[in-house]
C-alpha positions as CSV (number, residue, x, y, z in Angstrom):
1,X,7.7,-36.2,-42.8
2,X,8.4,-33.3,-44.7
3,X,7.7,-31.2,-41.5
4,X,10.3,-33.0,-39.8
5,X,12.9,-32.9,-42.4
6,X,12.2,-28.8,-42.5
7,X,12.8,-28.6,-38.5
8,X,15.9,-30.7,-39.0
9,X,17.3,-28.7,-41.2
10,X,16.7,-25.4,-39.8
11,X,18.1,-26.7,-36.7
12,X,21.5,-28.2,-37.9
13,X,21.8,-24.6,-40.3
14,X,21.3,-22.9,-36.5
15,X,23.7,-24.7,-34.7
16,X,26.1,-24.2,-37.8
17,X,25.5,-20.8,-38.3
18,X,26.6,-20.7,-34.5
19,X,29.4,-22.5,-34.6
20,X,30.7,-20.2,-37.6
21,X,30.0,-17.6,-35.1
22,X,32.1,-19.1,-32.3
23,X,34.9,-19.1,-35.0
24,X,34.5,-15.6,-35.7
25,X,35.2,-14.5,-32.0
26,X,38.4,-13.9,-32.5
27,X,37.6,-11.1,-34.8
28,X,38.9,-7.8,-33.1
29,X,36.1,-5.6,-31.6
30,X,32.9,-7.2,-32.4
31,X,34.4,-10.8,-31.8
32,X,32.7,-10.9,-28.2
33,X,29.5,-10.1,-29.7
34,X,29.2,-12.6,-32.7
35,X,30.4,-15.3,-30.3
36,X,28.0,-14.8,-27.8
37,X,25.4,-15.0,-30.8
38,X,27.1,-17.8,-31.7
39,X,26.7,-19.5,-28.2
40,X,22.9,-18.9,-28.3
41,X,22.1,-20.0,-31.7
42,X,24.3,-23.0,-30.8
43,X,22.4,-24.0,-27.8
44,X,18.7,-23.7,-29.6
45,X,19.9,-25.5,-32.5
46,X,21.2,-28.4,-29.9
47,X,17.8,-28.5,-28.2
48,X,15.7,-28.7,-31.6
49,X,18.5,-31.9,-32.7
50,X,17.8,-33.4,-29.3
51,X,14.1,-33.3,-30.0
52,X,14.4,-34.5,-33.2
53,X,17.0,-37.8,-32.1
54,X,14.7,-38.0,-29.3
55,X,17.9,-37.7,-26.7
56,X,17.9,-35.3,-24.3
57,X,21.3,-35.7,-23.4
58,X,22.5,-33.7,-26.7
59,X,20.9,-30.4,-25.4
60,X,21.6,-31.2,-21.8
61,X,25.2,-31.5,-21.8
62,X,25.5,-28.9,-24.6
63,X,23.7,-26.2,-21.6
64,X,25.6,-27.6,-18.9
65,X,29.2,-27.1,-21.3
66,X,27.5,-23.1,-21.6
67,X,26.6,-22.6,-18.0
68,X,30.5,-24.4,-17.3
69,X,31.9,-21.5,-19.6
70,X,29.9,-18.7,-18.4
71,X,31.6,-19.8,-14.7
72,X,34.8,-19.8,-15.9
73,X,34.9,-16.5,-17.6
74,X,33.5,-14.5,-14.8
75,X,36.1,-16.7,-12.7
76,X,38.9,-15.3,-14.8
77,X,37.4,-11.7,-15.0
78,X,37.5,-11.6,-11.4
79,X,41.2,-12.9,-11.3
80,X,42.3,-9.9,-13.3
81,X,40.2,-7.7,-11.5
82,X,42.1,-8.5,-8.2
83,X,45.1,-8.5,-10.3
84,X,44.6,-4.5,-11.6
85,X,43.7,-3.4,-8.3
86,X,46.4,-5.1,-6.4
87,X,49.0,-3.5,-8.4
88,X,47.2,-0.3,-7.9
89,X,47.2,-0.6,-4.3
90,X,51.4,-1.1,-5.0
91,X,51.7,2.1,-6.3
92,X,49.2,4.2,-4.6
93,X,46.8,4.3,-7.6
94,X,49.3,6.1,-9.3
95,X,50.5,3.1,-11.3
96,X,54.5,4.5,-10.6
97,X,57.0,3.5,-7.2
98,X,55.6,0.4,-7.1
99,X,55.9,-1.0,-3.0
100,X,54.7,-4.5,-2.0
101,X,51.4,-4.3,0.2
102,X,49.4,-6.7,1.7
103,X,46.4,-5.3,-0.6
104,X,49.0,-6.9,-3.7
105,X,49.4,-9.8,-1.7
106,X,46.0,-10.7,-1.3
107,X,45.4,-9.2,-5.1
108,X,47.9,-12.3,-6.1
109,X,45.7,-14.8,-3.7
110,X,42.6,-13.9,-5.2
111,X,44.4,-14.2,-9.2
112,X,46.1,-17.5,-8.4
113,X,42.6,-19.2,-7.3
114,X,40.1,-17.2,-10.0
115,X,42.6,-19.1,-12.5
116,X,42.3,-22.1,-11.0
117,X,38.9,-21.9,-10.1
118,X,38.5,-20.5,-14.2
119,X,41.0,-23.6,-15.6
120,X,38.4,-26.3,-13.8
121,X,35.7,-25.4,-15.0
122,X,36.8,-24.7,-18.4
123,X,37.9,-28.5,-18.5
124,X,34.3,-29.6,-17.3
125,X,32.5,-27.1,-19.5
126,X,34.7,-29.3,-22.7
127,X,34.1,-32.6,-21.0
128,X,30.4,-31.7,-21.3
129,X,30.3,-30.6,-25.2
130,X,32.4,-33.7,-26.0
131,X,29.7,-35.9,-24.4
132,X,27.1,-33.7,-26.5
133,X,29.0,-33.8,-29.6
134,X,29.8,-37.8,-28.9
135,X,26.3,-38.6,-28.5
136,X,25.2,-36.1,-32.0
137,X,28.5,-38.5,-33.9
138,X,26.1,-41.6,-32.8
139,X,22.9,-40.0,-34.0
140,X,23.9,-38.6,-37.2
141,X,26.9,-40.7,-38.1
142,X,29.5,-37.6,-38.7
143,X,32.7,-38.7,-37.8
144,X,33.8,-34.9,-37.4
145,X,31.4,-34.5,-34.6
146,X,33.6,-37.3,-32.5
147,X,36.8,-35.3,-33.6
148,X,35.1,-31.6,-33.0
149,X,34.8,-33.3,-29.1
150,X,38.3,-34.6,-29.1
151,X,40.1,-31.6,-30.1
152,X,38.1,-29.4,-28.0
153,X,38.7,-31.6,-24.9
154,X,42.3,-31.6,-25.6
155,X,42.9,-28.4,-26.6
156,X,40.7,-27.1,-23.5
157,X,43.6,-29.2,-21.1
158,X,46.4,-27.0,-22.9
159,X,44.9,-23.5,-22.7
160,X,47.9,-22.7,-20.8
161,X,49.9,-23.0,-24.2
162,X,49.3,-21.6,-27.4
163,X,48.3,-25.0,-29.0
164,X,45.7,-25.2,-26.9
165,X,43.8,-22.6,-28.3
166,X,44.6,-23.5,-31.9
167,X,43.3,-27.0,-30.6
168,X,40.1,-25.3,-30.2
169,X,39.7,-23.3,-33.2
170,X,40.4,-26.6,-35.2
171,X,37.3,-27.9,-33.4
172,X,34.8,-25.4,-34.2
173,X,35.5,-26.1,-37.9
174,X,35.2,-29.7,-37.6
175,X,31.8,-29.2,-35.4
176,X,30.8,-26.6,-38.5
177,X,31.4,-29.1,-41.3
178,X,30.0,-31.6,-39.1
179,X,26.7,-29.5,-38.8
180,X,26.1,-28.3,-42.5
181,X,27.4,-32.3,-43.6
182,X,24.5,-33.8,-41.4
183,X,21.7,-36.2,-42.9
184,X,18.1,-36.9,-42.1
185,X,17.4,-40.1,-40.5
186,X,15.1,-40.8,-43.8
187,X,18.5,-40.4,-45.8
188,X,20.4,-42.7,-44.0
189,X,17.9,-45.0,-44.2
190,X,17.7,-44.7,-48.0
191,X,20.9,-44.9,-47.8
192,X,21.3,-48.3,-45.9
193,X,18.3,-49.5,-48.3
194,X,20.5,-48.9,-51.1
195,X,23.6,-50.1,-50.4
196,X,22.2,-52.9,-48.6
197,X,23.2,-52.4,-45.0
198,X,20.4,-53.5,-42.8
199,X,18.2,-54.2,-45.2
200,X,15.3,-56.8,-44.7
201,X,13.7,-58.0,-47.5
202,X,10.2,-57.6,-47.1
203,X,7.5,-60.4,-47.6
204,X,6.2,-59.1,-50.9
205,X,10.3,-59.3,-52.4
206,X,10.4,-62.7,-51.1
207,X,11.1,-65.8,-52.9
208,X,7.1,-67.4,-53.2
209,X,7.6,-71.7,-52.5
210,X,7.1,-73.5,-55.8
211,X,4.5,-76.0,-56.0
């Protein structure tokens, strides 16, 4: 038991201590490299809480959100790609006179549908945390875990306006205090002992029949 308790808590302090990470992204500079630290720590400390709830679905859908992202940002590092040459090709690589070409016209194509192509799979890689971080609010009983999937959902849908991206900042914190908040199954079971929520007597509390 007390192995188990140990692995659970060093995987809920992992996928915290990514989570803070994803947060911290938006540092200038080095904000790319603690999130993508953050992504990894968050996945392995996913899979170790799917082991330990015994549902695979936690760390599947939490992989499947990643792999989801990863598609979406080379999506949209292509679309701005196209977009720099393009407007290079305009103005002769000289970034001045800027004339219409068909190299700009086909630089616009190829931005218009790596955005699109980068905005849908955004939307399923949030679809798939939510349904990981639904499944962890069943398991543990941490509301914020529910809310963490909500806002992230949400806020993913309306990345094409500021809020969105607050939307998803608001998130991580929740999915942080979520992690660090979590309890062993042993606790909650104490806890539903004590307070007498599914408890069953057992035969040796029983009432014994009088004679």
């Amino acid at each position: 038991m007390n192995v188990m308790h140990e692995n659970f808590e060093h995987s809920k302090s992992l996928a915290g201590v990514g989570a803070i990470l994803l947060l911290l992204g938006v540092v200038p500079y080095a904000g790319w490299v603690l999130a993508i630290v953050g992504v990894i720590l968050l996945v392995i400390g996913m899979k170790e809480l799917s082991k330990y709830y015994q549902d695979e679905n936690v760390y599947q859908n939490t992989l499947s959100g990643v792999k989801f992202y990863v598609v979406a940002v080379v999506a949209a590092a292509a679309a701005v790609t196209a977009l720099v040459i393009s407007i290079a090709s305009a103005t002769d690589f000289k970034f001045t006179n800027f004339v219409p070409t068909v190299g700009f016209g086909i630089g616009l194509a190829v931005l218009l549908a790596g955005l699109i192509v980068a905005f849908v799979f955004y939307i399923l890689a949030a679809s798939r945390l939510k349904r990981a971080l639904d499944t962890l609010a069943q398991k543990s009983g941490e509301a914020s875990f529910a809310t963490a999937g909500t806002l992230l959902f949400i806020g993913a849908i309306l990345t094409i306006v500021l809020v969105g991206l607050v939307l998803i900042f608001v998130a991580w914190i929740f999915a942080t205090i979520g992690f660090f908040s979590m309890k062993s199954r042993q606790y909650q079971q104490f806890t539903q002992q004590q307070t007498g929520y599914g408890y069953t007597p057992s035969a040796a509390s029983s009432p014994q029949p009088t004679a």
